[in-house]
N, C-alpha and C positions, 0 to 999 in steps of 0.2 A: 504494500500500500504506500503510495506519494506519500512524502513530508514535505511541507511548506519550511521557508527559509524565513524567519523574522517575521510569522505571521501573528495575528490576532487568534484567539482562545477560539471564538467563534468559527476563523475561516479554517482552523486544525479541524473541530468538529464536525464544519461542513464537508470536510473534503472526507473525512473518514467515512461519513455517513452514505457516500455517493459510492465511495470503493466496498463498502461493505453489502450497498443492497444490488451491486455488478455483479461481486460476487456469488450472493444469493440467486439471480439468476442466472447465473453462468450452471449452478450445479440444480437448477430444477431446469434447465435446458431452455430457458427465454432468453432471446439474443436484446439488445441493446437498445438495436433498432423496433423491436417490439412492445412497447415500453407501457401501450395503453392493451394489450394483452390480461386479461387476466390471470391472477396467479395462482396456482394449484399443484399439489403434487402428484399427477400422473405419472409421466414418463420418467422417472428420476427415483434414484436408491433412497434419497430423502423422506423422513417421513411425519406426519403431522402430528403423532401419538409421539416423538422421539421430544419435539419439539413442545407439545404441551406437556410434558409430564418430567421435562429438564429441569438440572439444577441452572445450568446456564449456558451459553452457544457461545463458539469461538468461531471467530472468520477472519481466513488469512487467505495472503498472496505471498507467495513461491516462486523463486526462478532458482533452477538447478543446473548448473555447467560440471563438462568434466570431458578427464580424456584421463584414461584408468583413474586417477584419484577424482572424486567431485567435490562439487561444494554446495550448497543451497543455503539462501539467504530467505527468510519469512518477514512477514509482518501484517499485524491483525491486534486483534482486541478480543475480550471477553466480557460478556454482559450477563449480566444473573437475570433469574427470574426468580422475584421477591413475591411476598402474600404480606400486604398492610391489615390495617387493623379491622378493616370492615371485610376480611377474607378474599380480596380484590387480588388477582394477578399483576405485576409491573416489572417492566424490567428498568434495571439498574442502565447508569451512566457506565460508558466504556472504558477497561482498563489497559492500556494497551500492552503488546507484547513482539517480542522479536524472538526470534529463534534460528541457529545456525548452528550446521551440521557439516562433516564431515565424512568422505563415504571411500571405501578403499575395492575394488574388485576392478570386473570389468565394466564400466561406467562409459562413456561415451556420446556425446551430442550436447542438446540444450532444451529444456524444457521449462514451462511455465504451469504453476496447479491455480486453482483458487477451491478453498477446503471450508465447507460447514461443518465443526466438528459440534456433536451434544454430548453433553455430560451429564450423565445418569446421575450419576450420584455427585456430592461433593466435593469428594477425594482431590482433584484436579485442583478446584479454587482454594481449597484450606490449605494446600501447598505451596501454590501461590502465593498465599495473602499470608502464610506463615515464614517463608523461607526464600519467596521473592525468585524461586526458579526451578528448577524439573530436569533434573537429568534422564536422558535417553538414549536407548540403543536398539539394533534390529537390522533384517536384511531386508532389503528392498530389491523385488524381481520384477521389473518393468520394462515395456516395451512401447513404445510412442511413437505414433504414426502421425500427423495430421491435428485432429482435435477429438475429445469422445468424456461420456462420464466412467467414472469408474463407481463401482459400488463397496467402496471399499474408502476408510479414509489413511491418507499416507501414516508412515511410522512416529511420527512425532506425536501420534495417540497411543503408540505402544509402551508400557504391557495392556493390550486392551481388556484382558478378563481382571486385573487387579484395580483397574481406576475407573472401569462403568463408562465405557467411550464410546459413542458410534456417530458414523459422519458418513459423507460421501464429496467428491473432489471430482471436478473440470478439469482434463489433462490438456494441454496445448502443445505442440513441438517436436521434432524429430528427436528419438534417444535412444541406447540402449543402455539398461542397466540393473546389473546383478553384484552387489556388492555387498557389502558390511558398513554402517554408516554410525556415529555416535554423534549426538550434538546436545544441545541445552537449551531451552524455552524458556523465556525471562521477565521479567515485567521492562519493560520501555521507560524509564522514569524520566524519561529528556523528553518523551513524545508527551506522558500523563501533564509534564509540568506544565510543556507548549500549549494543550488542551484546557488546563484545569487553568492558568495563570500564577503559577507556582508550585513549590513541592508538594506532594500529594501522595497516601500513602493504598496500595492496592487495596485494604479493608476499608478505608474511607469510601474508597469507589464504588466497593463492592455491597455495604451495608448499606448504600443510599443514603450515608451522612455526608456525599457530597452532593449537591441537587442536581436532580435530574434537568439535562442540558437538551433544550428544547430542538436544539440544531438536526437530534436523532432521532425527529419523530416520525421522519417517514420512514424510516427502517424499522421500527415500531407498527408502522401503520400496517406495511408490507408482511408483516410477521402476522399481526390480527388477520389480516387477509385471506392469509394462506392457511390457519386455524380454521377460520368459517368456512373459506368454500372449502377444505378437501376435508374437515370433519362431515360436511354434509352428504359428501359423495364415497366417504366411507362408514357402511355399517359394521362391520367388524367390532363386536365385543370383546371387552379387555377379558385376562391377558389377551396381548396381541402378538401371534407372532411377527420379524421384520421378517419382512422378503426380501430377504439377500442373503448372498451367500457370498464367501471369502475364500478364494481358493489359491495359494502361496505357497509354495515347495511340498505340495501334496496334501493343505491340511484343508479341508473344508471345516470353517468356521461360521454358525449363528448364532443370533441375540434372541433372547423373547423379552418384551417388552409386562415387567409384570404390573399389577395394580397400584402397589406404592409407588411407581416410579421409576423403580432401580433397576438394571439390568443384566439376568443370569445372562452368561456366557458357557458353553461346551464347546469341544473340540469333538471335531468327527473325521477320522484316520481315511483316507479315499482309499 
């Protein structure tokens, strides 16, 4: 995601809010140019039960180069989804985040993702707002032609069955890549300052003791949106299972989506 150079708190927010709801439609498959489209989750690993029953949604932008060693550069943000005092849903102001990895195998080309990850459970953001960063490790077997969704979100959700993670990510670019990769997921404190107008700490963000910044309401809106139509055109009683499947050096992995919320994970041996 763009940083502005010497901007206003306002115009950080504005720009974030505009790369984050590109994002979101990049990975439920609505192009740019479609914009008065309505939003829905049909054709997309995305799904609206992931999404109402979150503790909070990450959205980032990725670009990944390499030739045997790679590199991949992120940036995005996280927003909670709060319940105030009259039982009311709300999402939190955004915390930002950077993250960068490096990958060792046979790597090769250049590619671009844009990733909606949801977080089942809390795990993700109390680490965060605890320790201000995530280490991470995992193989990534990829192959990128052109543009396409994946059903699947990159590794910087991994270990997915211990942190309650599911996503799905828009690949762009020509690549191949089987490697081994380690990087770290971080809060942004230059971008939160740029945003907030000074130092600001991830649980301020995150507990909504910093007021919610009006600039992201239509990412907001777009969220409510996609809640109402695709709950309507989905009758599926909870538990739900997700439709997808994860298929990665032979393991087929799914989610079920249970009643509280949270997310069992199994492993299935192909």
């Amino acid at each position: 995601m763009a940083a502005l150079k010497n901007s206003d708190p306002s115009a950080v927010l504005e720009l974030a809010c505009k790369e984050a709801r590109g994002v979101l439609r990049e990975v439920i498959g609505v192009g740019p140019e479609e914009v008065g489209q309505p939003l829905v989750l049909e054709n997309t690993p995305l799904k609206w039960y992931w999404i109402e029953q979150c503790d909070a949604l990450v959205f980032t932008r990725a670009r990944k180069t390499g030739l045997l060693i790679s590199r991949t550069h992120a940036q995005g943000f996280i927003i909670r989804r709060m319940q105030d005092k009259n039982g009311d849903y709300r999402w939190s102001g955004p915390c930002f985040l950077r993250a960068e990895t490096t990958e060792v195998g046979l790597a090769v080309g250049r590619a671009y993702s844009a990733t909606v990850l949801t977080c089942m459970t809390p795990k993700l953001r109390l680490e965060l707002e605890k320790r201000r960063h995530r280490l991470f490790s995992g193989i990534e077997a990829t192959i990128t032609c052109g543009s396409h969704l994946l059903d699947r979100s990159d590794f910087v959700s991994a270990p997915v069955f211990s942190y309650g993670l599911a996503g799905a990510n828009a690949l762009r670019g020509v690549s191949a890549d089987f490697s081994f990769g380690v990087g770290m997921l971080t809060v942004d404190d230059t971008r939160n300052a740029e945003a907030y107008g000074g130092p600001v700490s991830a649980v301020a963000v995150l507990s909504g003791r910093v007021g919610f910044p009006p600039e992201m309401a239509p990412l907001h809106a777009d969220l409510d949106e996609l809640l109402g139509r695709s709950a309507r055109a989905d009758v599926t009683d909870a538990p739900r299972e997700i439709a997808m499947t994860r298929r990665d050096n032979s393991v087929e992995r799914r989610a079920q989506i249970t009643q509280d919320g949270t997310a069992a994970f199994y492993n299935m041996r192909s």
